[in-house]
C-alpha positions in Angstrom: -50.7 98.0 -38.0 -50.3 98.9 -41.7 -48.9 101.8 -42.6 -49.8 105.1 -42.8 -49.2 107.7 -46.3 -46.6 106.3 -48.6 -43.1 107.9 -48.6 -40.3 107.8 -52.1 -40.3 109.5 -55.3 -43.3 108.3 -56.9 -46.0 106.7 -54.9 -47.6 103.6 -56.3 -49.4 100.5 -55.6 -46.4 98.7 -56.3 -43.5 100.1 -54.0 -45.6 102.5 -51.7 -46.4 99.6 -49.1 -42.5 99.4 -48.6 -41.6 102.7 -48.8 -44.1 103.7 -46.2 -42.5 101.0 -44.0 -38.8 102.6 -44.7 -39.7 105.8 -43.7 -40.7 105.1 -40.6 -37.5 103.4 -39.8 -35.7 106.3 -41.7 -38.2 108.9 -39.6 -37.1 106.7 -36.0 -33.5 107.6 -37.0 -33.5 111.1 -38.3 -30.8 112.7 -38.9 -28.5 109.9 -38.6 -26.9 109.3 -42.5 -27.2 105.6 -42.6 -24.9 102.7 -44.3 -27.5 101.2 -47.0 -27.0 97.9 -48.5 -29.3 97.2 -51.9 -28.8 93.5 -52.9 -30.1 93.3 -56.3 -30.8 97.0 -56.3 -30.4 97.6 -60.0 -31.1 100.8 -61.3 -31.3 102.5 -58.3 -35.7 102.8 -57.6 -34.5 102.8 -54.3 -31.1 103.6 -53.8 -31.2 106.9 -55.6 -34.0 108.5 -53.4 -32.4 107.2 -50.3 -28.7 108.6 -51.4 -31.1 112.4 -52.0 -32.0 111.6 -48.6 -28.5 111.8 -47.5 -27.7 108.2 -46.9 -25.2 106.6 -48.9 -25.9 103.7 -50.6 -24.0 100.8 -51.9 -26.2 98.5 -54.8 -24.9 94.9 -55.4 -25.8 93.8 -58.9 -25.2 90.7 -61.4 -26.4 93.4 -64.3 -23.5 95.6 -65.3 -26.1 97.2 -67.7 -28.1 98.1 -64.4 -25.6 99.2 -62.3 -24.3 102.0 -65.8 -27.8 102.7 -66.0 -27.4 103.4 -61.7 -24.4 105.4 -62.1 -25.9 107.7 -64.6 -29.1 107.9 -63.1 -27.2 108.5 -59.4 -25.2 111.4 -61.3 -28.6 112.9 -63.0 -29.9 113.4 -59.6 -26.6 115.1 -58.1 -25.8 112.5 -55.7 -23.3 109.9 -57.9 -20.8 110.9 -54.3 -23.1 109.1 -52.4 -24.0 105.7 -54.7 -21.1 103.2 -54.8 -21.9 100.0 -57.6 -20.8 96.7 -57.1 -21.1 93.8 -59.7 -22.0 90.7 -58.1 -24.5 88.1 -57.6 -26.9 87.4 -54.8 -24.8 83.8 -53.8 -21.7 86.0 -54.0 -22.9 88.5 -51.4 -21.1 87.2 -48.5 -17.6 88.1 -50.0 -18.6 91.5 -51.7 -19.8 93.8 -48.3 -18.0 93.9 -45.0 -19.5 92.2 -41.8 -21.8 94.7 -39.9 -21.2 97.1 -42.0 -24.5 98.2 -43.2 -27.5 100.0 -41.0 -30.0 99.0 -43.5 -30.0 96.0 -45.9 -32.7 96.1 -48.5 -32.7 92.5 -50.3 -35.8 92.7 -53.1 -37.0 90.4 -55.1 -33.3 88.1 -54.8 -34.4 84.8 -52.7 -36.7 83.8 -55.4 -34.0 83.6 -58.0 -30.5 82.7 -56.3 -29.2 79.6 -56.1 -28.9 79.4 -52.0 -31.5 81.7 -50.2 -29.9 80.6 -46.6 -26.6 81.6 -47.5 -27.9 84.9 -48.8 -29.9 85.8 -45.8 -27.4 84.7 -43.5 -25.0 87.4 -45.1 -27.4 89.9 -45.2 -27.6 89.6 -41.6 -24.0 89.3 -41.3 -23.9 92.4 -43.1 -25.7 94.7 -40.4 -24.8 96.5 -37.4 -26.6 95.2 -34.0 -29.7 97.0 -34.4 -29.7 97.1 -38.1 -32.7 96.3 -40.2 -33.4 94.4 -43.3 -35.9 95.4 -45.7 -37.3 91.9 -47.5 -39.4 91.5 -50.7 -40.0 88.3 -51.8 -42.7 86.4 -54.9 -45.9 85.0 -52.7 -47.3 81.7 -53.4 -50.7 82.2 -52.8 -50.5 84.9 -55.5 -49.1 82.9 -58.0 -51.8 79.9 -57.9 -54.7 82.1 -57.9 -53.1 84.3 -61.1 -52.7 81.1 -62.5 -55.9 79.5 -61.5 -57.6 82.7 -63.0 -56.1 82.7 -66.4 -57.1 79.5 -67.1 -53.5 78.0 -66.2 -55.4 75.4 -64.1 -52.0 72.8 -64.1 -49.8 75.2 -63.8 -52.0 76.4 -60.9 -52.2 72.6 -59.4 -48.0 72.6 -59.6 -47.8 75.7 -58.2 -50.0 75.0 -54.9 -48.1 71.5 -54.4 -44.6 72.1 -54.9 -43.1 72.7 -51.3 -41.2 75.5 -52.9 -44.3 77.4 -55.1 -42.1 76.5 -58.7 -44.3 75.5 -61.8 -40.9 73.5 -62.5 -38.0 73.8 -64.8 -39.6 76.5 -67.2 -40.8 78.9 -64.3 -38.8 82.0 -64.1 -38.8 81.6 -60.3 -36.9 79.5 -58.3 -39.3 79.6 -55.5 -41.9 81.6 -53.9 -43.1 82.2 -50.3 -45.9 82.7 -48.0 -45.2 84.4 -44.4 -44.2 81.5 -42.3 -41.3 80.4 -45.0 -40.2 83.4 -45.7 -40.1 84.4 -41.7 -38.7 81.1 -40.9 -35.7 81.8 -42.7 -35.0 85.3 -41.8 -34.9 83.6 -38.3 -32.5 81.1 -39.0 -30.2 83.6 -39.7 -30.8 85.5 -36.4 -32.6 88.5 -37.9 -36.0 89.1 -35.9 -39.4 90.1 -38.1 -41.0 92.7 -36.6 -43.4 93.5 -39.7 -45.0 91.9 -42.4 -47.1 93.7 -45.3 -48.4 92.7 -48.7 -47.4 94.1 -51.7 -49.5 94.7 -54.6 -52.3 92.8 -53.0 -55.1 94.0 -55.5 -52.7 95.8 -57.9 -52.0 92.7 -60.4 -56.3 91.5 -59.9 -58.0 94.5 -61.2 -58.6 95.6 -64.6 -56.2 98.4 -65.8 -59.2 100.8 -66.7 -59.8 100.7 -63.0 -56.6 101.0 -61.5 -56.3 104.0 -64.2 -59.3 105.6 -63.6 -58.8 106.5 -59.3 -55.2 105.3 -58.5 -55.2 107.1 -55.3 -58.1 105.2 -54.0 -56.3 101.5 -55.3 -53.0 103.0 -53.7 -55.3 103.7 -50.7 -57.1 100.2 -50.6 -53.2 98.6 -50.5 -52.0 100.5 -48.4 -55.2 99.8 -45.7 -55.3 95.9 -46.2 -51.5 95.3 -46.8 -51.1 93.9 -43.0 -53.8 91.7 -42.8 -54.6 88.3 -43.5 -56.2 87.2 -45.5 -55.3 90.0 -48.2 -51.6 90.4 -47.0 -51.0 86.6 -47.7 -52.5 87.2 -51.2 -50.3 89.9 -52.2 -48.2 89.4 -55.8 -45.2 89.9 -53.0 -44.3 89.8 -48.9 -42.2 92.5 -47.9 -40.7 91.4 -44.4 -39.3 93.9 -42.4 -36.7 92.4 -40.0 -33.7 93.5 -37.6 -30.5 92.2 -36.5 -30.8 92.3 -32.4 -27.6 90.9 -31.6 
């Protein structure tokens, strides 16, 4: 089911699908100060309003100009104590965070650009506890071809839809992109179990900005009802996949 009113600092069609999805895995453990992973966290949009939520927090990062820009920003909001950086990149994670260390993982918008998604996920999962979840945000396919396909990009569109990985090629920014049997297929290779999948942005990035402007609660309402079903969830800018670690 999708879920219900959007939790974090500043709800908005582009990161209230996930934080609605975190809260109610923050709610299920209340009061418990969790371990937090953020793999490619950056400046902290998440890490710093889970730290003022009492967890503490540790952001991997290739940016060291994110991770200052996370340190001051930590400190700002009076809880630098609870937000540890670490300079690293995605393909590096394995050797930068301790095995089942973590309660939560968050891991956004990484697989698309790192040079081994595998290895990443498998040390993401290595990373948790038994019973720890992973919070996964990845670029959709489906999204990209029909941006494309919109905009007139019509062969950038076609090379889009038939590379196996959803590249345009050696001058995309991206890597690769995903739709919800990829991206869940590899979460499962690594042993972590998907128990939800939402869309992210799934109207956001279509409509013009003078609508999105003029009512944003009802566009933030509108995601936030169709982000769990197909066929709007698969057309989202973005798949968050929410998955946990069972054994």
């Amino acid at each position: 089911m999708a879920p219900g009113a959007a939790a974090g600092p500043h709800p908005s069609p582009r990161t209230a699908v996930v934080w609605a999805v975190l809260r109610t895995e923050l709610d299920r453990r209340a009061g418990e100060p969790l371990t937090v992973l953020d793999v490619g966290g950056g400046t902290g949009g998440f890490a710093v309003p889970l730290a003022q939520a009492g967890h503490r927090v540790t952001v991997v990062d290739a940016s060291p100009d994110a991770l200052a820009a996370l340190t001051r920003r930590a400190a700002e909001a009076g809880v630098g104590d609870r937000v540890r950086a670490v300079q690293g990149d995605g393909d590096a994670l394995a050797g930068l965070v301790e095995p089942a260390s973590a309660d939560l993982v968050l891991c956004h918008s990484v697989l698309e650009v790192v040079d081994d998604p595998a290895t990443v996920v498998e040390a993401v999962a290595t990373a948790l506890r038994p019973g720890g979840a992973a919070s996964v945000l990845v670029a959709g396919q489906a999204a990209a071809v029909l941006g494309r396909a919109m905009n007139g990009h019509l062969d950038v569109a076609a090379a889009l839809l038939a590379d196996a990985e959803g590249s345009a090629g050696p001058r995309d920014t991206l890597r690769r992109r995903y739709d919800a049997a990829s991206a869940t297929a590899l979460l499962d290779t690594a042993g972590l179990q998907v128990e939800e999948i939402h869309g992210v942005r799934v109207f956001a990035d279509l409509i013009p900005a003078a609508a999105a402007e003029g009512d944003p609660q009802a566009l933030l309402a509108l995601e936030l009802a169709a982000s769990a079903y197909p066929p709007y969830r698969d057309l989202a800018a973005q798949l968050h996949l929410f998955a946990r670690r069972t054994s």
